[in-house]
DSSP file (Angstrom, degrees, kcal/mol; ACC not computed):
  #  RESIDUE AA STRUCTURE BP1 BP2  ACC     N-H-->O    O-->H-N    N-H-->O    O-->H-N    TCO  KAPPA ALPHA  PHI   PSI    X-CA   Y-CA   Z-CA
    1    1 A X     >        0   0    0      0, 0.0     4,-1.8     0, 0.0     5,-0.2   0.000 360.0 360.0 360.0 -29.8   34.3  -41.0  -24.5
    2    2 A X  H  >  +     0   0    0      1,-0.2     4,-1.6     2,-0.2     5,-0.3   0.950 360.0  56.9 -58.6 -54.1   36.2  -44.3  -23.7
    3    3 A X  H >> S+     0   0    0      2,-0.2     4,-2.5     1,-0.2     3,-1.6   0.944 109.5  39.8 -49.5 -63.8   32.8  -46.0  -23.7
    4    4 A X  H 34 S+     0   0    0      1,-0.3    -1,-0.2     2,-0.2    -2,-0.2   0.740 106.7  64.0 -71.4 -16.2   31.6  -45.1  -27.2
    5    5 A X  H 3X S+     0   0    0     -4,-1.8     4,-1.0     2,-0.2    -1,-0.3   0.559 103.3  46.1 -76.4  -9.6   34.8  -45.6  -28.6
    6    6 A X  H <X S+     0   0    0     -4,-1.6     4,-5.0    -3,-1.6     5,-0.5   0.910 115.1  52.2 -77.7 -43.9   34.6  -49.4  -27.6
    7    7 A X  H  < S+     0   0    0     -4,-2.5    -2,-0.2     1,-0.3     4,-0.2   0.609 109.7  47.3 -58.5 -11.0   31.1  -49.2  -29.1
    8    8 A X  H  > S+     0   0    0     -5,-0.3     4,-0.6     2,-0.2    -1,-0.3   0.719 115.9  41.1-114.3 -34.1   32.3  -47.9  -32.1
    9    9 A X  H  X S+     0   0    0     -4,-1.0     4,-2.4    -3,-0.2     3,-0.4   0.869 109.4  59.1 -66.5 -51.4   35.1  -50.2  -32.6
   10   10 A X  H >< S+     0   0    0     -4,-5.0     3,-1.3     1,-0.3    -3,-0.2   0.989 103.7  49.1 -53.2 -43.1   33.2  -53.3  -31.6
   11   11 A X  H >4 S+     0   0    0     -5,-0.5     3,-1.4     1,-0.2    -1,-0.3   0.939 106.9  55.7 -77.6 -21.5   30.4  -53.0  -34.3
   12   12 A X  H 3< S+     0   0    0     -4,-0.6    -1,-0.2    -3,-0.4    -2,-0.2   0.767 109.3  49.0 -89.8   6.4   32.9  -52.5  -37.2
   13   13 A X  T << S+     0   0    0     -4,-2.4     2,-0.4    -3,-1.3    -1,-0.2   0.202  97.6  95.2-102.5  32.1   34.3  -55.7  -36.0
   14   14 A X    <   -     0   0    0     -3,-1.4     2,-0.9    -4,-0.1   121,-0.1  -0.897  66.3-147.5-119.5 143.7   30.8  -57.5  -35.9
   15   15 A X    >   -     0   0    0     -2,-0.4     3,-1.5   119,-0.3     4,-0.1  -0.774  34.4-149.8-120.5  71.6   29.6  -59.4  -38.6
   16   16 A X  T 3   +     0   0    0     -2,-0.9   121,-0.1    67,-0.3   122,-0.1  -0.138  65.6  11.5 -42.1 135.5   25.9  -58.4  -37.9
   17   17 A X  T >  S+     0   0    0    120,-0.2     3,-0.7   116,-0.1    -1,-0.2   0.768  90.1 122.8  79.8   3.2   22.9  -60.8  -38.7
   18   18 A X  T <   +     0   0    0     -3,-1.5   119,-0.2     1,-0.2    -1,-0.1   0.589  57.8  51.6-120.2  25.3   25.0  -63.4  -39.3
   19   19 A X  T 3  S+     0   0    0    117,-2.1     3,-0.3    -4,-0.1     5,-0.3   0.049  80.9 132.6-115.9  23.3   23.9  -66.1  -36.9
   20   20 A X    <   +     0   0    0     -3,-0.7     2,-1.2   116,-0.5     3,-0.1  -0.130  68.9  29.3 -37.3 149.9   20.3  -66.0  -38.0
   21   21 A X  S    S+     0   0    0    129,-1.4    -1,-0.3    12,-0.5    -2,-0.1  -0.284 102.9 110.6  82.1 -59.7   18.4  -68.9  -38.7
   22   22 A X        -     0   0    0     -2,-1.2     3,-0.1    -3,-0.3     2,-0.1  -0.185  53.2-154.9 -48.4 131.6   21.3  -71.0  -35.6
   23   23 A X        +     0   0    0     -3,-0.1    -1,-0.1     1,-0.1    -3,-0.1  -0.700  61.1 110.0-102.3  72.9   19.8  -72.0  -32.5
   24   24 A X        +     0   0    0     -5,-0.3     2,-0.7    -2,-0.1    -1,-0.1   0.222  42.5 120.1-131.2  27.5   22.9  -71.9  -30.4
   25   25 A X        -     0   0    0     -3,-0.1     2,-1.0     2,-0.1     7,-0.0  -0.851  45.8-161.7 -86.7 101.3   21.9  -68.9  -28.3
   26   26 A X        +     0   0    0     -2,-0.7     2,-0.3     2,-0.0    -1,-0.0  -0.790  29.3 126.6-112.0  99.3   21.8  -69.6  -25.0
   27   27 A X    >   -     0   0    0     -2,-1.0     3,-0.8     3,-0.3    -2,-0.1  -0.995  48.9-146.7-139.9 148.2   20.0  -67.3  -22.8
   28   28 A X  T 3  S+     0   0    0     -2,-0.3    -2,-0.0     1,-0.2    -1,-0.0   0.632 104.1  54.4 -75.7   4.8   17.5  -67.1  -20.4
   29   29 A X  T 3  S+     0   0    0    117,-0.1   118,-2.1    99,-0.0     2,-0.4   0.194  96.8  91.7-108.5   2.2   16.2  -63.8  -21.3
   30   30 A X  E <   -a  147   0A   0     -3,-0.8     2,-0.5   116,-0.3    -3,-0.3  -0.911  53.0-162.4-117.2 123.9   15.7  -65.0  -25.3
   31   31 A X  E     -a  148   0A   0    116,-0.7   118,-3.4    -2,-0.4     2,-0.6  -0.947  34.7-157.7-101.2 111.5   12.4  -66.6  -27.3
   32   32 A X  E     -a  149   0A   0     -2,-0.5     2,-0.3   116,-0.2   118,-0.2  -0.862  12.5-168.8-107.1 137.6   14.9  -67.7  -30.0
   33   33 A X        -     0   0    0    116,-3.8   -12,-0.5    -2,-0.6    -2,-0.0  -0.920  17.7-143.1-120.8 144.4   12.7  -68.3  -33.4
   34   34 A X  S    S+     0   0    0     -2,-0.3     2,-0.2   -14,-0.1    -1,-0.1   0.898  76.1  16.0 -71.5 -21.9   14.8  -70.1  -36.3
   35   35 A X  S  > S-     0   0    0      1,-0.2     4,-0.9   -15,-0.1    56,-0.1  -0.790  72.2-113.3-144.8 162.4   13.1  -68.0  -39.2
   36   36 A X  H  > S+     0   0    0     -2,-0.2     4,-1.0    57,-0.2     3,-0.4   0.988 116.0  59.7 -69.0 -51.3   11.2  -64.9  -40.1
   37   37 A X  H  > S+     0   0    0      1,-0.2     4,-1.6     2,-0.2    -1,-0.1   0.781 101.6  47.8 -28.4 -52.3    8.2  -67.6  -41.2
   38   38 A X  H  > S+     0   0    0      1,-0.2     4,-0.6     2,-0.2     3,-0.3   0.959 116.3  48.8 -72.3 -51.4    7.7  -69.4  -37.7
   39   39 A X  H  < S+     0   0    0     -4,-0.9     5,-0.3    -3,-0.4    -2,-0.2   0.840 109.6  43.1 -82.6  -3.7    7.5  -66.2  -36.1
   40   40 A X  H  < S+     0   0    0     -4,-1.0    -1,-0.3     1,-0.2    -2,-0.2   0.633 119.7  47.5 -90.9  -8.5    5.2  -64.2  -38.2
   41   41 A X  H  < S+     0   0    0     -4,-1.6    -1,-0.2    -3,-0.3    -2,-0.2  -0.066  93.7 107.3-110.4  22.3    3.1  -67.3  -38.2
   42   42 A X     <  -     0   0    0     -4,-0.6    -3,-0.1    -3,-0.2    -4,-0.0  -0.416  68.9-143.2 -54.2 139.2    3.7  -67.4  -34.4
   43   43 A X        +     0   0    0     -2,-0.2     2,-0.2     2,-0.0    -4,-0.1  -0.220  59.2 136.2-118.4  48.7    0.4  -66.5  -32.0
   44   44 A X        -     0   0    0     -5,-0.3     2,-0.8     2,-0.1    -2,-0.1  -0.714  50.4-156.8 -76.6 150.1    3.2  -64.8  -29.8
   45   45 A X        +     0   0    0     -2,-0.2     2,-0.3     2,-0.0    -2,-0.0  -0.663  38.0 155.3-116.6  94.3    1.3  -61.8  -29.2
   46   46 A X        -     0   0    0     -2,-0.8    97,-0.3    97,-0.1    -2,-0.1  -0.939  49.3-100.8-113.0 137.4    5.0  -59.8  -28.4
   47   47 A X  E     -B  142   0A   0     95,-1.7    95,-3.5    -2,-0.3     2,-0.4  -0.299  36.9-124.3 -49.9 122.9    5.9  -56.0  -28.7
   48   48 A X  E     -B  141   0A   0     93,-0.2    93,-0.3    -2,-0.1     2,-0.2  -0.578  25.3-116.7 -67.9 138.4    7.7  -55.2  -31.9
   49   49 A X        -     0   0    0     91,-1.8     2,-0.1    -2,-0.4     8,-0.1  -0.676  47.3 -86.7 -48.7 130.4   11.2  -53.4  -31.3
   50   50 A X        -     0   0    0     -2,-0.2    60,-0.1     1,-0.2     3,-0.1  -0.528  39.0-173.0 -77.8 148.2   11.1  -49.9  -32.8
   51   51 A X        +     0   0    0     58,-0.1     2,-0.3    -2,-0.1    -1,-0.2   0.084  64.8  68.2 128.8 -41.9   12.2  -49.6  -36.7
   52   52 A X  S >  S-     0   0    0      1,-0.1     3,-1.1    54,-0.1    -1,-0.0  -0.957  76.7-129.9-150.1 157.4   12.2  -46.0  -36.7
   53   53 A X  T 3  S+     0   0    0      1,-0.4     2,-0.2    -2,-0.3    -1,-0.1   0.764 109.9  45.1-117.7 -73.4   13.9  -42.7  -35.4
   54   54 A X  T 3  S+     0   0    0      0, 0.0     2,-0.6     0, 0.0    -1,-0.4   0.123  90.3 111.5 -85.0   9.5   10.4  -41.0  -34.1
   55   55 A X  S <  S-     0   0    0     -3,-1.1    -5,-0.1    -2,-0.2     3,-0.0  -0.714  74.5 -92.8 -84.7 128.7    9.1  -44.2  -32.4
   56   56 A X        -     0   0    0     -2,-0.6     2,-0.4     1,-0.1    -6,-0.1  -0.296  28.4-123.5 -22.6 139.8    8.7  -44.7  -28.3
   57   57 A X        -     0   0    0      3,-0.5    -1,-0.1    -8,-0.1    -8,-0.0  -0.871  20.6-155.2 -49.5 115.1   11.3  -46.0  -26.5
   58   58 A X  S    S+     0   0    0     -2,-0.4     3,-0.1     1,-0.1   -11,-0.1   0.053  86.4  46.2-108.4  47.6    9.5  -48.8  -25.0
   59   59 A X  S    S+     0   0    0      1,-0.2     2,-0.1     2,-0.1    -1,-0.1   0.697 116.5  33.8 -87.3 -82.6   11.9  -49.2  -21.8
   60   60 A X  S    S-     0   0    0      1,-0.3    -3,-0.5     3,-0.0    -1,-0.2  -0.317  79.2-112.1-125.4 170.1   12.2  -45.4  -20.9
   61   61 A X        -     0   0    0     -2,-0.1    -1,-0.3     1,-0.1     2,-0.2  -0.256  62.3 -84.0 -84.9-178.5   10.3  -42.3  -20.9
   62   62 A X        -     0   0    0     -2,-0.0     2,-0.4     1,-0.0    -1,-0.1  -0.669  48.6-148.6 -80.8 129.3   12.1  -39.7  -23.7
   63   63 A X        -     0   0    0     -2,-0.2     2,-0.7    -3,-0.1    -1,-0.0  -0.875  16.0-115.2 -96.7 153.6   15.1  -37.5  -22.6
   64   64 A X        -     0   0    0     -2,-0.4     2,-0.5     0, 0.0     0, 0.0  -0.713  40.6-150.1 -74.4 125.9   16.6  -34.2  -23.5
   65   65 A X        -     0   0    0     -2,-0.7     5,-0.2     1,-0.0    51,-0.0  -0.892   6.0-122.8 -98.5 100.7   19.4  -35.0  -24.8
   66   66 A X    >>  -     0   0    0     -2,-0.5     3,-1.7     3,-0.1     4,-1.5   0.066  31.6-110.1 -43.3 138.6   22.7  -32.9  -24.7
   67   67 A X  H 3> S+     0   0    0      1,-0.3     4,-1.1     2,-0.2     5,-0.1   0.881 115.7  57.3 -53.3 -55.6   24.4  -31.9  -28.0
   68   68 A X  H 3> S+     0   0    0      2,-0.2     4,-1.0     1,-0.2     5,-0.4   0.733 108.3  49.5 -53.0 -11.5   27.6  -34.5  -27.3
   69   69 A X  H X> S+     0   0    0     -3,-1.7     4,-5.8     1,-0.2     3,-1.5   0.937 113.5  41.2 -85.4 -51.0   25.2  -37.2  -27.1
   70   70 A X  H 3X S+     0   0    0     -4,-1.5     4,-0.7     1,-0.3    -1,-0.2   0.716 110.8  55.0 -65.2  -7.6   23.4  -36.5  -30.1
   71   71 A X  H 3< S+     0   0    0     -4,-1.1    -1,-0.3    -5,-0.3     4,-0.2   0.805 109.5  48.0 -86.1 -36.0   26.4  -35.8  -31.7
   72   72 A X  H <X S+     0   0    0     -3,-1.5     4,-4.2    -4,-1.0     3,-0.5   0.732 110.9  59.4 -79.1 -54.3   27.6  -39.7  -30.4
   73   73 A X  H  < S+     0   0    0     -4,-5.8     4,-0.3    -5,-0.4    -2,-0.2   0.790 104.0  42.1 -79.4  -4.5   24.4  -40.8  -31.7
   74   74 A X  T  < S+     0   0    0     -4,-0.7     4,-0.3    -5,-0.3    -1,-0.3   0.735 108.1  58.6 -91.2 -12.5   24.7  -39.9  -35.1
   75   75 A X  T  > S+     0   0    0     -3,-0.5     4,-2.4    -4,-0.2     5,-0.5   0.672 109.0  49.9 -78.7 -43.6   28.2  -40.9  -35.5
   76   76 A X  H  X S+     0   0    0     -4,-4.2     4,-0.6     1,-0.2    -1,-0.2   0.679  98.2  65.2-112.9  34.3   27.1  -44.3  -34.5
   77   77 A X  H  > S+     0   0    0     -4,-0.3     4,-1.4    -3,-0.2    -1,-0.2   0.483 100.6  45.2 -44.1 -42.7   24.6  -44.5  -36.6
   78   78 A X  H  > S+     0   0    0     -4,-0.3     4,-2.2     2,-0.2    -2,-0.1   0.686 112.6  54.5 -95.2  -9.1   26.6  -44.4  -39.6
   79   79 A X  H  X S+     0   0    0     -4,-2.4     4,-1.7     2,-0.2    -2,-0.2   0.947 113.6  42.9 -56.4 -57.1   29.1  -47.0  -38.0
   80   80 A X  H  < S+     0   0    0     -4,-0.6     4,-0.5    -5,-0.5    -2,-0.2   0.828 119.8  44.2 -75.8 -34.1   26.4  -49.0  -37.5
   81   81 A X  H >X S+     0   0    0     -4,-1.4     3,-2.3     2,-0.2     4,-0.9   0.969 111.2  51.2 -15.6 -93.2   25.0  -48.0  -41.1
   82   82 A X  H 3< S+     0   0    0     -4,-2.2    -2,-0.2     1,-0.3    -1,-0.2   0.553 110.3  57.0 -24.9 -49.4   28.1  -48.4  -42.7
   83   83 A X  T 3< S+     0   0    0     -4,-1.7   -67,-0.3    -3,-0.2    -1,-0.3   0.503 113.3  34.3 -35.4 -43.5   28.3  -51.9  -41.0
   84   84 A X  T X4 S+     0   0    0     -3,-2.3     3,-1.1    -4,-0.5    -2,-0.2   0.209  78.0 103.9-124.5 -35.0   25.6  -53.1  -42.1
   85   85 A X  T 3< S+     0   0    0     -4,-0.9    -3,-0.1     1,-0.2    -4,-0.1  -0.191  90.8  56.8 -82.0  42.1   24.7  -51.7  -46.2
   86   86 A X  T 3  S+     0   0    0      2,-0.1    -1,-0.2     3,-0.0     3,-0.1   0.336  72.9 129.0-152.6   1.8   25.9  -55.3  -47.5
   87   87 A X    <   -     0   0    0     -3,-1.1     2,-0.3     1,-0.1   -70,-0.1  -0.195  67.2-106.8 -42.5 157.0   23.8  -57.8  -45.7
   88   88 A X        -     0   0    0      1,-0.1    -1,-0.1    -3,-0.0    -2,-0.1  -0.601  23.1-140.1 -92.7 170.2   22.3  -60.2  -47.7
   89   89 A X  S >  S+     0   0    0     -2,-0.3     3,-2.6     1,-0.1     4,-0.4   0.812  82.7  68.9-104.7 -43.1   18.5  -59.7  -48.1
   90   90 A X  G >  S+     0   0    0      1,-0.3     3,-1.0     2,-0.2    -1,-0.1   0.697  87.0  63.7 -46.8 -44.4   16.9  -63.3  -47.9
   91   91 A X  G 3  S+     0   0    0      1,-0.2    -1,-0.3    -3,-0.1   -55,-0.2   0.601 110.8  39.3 -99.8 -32.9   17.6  -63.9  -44.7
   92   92 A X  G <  S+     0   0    0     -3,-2.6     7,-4.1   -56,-0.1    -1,-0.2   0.280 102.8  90.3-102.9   2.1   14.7  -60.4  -43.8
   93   93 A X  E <   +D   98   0B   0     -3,-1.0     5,-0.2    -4,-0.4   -57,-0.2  -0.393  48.4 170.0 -88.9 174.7   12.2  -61.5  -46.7
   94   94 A X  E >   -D   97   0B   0      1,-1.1     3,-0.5     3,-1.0     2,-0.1  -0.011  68.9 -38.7-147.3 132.3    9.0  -64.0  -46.5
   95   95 A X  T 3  S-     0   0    0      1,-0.2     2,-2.2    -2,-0.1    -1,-1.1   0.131 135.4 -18.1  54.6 174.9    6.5  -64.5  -49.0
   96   96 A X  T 3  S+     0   0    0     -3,-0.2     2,-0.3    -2,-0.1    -1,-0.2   0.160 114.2 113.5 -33.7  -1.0    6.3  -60.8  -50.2
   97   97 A X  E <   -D   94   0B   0     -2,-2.2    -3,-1.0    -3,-0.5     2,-0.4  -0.695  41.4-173.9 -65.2 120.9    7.9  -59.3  -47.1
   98   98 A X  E     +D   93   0B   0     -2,-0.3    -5,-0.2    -5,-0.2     3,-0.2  -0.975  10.3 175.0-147.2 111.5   11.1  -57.5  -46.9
   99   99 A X    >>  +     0   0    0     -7,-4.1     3,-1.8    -2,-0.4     4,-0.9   0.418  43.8 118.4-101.6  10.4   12.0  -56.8  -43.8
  100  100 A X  H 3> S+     0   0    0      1,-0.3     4,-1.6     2,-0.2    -1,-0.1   0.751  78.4  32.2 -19.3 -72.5   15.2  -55.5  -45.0
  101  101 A X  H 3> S+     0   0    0     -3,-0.2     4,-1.7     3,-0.1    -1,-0.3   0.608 114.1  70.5 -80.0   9.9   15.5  -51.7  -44.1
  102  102 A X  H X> S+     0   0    0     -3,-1.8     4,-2.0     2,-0.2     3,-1.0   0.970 100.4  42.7 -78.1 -78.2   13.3  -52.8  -40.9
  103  103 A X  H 3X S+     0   0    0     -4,-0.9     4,-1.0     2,-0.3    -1,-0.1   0.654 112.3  51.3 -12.2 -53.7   16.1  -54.6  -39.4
  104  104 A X  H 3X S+     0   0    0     -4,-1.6     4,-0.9     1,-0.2     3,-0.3   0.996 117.7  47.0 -68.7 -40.3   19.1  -51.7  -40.3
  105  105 A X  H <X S+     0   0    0     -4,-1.7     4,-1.4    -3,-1.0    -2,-0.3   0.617 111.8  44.2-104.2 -20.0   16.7  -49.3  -38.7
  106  106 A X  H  X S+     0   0    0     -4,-2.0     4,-2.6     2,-0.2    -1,-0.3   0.701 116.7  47.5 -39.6 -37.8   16.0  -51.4  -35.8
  107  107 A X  H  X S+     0   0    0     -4,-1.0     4,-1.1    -5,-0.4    -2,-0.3   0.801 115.1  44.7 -81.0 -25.4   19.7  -52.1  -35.3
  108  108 A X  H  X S+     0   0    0     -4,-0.9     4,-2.3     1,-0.2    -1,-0.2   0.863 116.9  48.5-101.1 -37.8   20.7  -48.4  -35.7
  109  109 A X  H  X S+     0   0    0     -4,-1.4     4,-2.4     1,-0.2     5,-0.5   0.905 110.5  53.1 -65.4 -36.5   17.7  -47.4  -33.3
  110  110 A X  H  X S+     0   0    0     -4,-2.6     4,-1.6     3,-0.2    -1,-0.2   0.834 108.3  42.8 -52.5 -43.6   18.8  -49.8  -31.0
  111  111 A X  H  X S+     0   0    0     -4,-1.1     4,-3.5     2,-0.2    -2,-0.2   0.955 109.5  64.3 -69.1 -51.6   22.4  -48.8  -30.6
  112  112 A X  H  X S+     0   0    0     -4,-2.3     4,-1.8     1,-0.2     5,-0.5   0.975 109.4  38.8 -15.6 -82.8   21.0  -45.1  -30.5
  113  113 A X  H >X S+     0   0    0     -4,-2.4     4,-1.5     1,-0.2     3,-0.5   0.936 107.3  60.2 -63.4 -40.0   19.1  -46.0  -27.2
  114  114 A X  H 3X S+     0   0    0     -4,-1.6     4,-2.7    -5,-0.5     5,-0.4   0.984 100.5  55.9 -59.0 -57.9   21.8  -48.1  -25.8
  115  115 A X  H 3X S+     0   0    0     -4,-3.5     4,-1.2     1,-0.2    -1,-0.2   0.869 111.5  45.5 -43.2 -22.9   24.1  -44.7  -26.0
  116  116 A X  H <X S+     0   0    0     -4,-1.8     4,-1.3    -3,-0.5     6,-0.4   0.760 114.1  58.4 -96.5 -44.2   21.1  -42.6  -23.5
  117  117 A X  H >X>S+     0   0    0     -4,-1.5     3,-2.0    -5,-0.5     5,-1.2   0.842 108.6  32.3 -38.7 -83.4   21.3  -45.6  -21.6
  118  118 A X  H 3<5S+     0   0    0     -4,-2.7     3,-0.3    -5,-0.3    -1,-0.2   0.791 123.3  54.2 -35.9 -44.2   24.6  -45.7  -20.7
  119  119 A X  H 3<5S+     0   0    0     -4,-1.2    -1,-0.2    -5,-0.4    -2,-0.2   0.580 118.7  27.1 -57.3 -37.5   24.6  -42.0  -20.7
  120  120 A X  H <<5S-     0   0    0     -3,-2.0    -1,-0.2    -4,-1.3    -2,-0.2   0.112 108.2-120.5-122.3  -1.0   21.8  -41.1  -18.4
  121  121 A X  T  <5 +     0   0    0     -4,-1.2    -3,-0.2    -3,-0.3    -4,-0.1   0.976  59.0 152.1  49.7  53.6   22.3  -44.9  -16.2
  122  122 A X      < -     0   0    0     -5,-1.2     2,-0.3    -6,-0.4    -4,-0.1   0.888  53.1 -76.5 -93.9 -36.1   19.0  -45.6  -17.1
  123  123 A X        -     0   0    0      1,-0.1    -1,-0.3    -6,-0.0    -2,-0.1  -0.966  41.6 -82.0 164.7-161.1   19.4  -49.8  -17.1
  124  124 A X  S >> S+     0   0    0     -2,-0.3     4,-2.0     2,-0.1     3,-1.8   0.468  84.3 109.5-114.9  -6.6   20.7  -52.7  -19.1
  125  125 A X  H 3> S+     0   0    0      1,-0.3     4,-1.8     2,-0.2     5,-0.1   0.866  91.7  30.9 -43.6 -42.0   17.6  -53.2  -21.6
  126  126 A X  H 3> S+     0   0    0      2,-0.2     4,-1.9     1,-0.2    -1,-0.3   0.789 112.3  59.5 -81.5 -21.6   19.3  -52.1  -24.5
  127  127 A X  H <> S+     0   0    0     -3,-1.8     4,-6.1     1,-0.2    -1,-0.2   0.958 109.8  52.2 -60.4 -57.1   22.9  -53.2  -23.5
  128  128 A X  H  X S+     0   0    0     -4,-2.0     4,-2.1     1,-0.3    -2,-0.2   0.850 111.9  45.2 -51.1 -52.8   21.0  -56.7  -23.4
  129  129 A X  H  X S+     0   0    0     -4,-1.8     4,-2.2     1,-0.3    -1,-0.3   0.906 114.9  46.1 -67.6 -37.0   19.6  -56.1  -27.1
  130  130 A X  H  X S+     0   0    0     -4,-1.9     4,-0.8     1,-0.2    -1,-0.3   0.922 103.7  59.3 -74.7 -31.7   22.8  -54.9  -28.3
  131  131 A X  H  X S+     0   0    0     -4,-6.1     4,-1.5    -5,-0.2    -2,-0.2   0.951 110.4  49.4 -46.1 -60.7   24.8  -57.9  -26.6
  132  132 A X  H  <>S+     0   0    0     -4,-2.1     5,-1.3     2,-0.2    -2,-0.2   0.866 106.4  54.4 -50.5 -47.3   22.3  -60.1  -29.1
  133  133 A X  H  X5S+     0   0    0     -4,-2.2     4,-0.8     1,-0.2     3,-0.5   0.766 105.8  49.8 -50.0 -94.3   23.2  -58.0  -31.9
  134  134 A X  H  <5S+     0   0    0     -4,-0.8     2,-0.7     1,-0.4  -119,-0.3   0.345 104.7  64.2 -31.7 -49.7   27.0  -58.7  -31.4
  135  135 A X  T  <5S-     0   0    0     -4,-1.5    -1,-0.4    -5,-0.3    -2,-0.2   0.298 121.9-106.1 -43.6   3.1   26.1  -62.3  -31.2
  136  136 A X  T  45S+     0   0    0     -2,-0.7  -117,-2.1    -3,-0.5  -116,-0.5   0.332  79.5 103.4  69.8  -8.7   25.0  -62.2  -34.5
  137  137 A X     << -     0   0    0     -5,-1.3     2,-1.0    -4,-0.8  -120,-0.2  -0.397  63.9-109.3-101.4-177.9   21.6  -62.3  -34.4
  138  138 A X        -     0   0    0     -2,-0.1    12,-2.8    -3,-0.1     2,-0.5  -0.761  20.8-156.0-117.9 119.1   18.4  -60.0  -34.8
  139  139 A X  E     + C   0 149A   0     -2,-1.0    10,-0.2    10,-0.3     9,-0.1  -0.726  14.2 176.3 -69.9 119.5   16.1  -59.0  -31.8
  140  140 A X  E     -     0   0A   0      8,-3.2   -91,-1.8    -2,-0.5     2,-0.3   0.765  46.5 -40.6 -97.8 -32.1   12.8  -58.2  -32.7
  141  141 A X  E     -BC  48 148A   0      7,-0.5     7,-0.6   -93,-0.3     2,-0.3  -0.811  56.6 -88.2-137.0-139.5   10.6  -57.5  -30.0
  142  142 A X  E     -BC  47 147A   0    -95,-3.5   -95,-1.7     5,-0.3     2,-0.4  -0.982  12.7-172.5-157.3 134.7    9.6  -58.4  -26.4
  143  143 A X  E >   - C   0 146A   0      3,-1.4     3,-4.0    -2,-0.3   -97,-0.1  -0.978  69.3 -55.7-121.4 124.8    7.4  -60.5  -24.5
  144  144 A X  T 3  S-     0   0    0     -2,-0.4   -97,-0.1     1,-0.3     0, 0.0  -0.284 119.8 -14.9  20.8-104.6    7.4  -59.8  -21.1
  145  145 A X  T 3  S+     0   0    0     -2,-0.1    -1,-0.3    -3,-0.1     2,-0.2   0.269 120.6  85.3-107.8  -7.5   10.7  -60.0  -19.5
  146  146 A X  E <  S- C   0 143A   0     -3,-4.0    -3,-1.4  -116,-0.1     2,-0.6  -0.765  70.5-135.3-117.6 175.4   12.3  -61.9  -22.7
  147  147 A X  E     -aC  30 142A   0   -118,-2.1     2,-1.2    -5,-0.2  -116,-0.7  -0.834  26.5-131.4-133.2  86.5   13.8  -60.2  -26.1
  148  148 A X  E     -aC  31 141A   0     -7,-0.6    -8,-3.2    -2,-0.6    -7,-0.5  -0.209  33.0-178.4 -58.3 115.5   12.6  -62.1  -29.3
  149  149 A X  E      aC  32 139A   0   -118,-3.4  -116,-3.8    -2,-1.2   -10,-0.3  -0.725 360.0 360.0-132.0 143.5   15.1  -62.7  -31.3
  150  150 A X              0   0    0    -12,-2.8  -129,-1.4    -2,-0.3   -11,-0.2   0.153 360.0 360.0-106.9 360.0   16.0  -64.5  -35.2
């Protein structure tokens, strides 16, 4: 419980998204792209991060989950929610694109999986994604061993 209560304090003290567009993340595990534009016009041919609730985890196979976990994951979902419902929008748009709710629902799926991580000791992938989030930025998929990230 100690554990989800850090996770659950730290994101309402995170100012999510809001080191897009900086390149002053420095990691070796990150293809950092400045803008949505350079990377949809990118010929990285990299695995999107999942956007929605019913998608693969594409780390780890699917668990059965126990009622407290789900119970943890819906609660920080709407932290992370909650967190989140006042971004500005420009920053997820180009040319007729809005990648707006892509992004909350990436971010909410991401934190989701980090709790069965932690939970089940499965690895660090998702710890890794959510570290980016705190940083301020957004991870969008993966290319081999590195996290692509705005």
């Amino acid at each position: 419980m100690i554990f989800f209560d850090e996770v659950q304090h730290k994101i309402q003290n995170t100012a999510f998204f809001s080191n897009m567009g900086k390149a002053d993340l420095q990691a070796d595990n990150v293809i950092l792209f400045s803008d949505l534009e350079r990377l949809l016009l990118s010929e990285l041919d990299f695995i999107w991060l999942p956007t929605s609730p019913t998608q693969d985890d594409p780390f780890y196979t699917k668990q059965t989950l126990p009622k407290a976990l789900i119970e943890q994951r819906i609660k920080i979902t709407r932290c992370v929610m909650d967190s989140v419902k006042n971004i500005p929008r420009a920053p997820f748009q180009y040319d007729a694109h809005d990648f707006n709710i892509a992004a909350k629902n990436a971010i909410s799926y991401a934190f989701r999986q980090y709790l069965s991580e932690k939970y089940f000791s499965l690895g660090d992938n998702w710890k890794n994604i959510v570290n980016i989030y705190y940083q301020g930025y957004w991870p969008v998929g993966i290319y081999h061993n590195k996290i692509i990230t705005l």
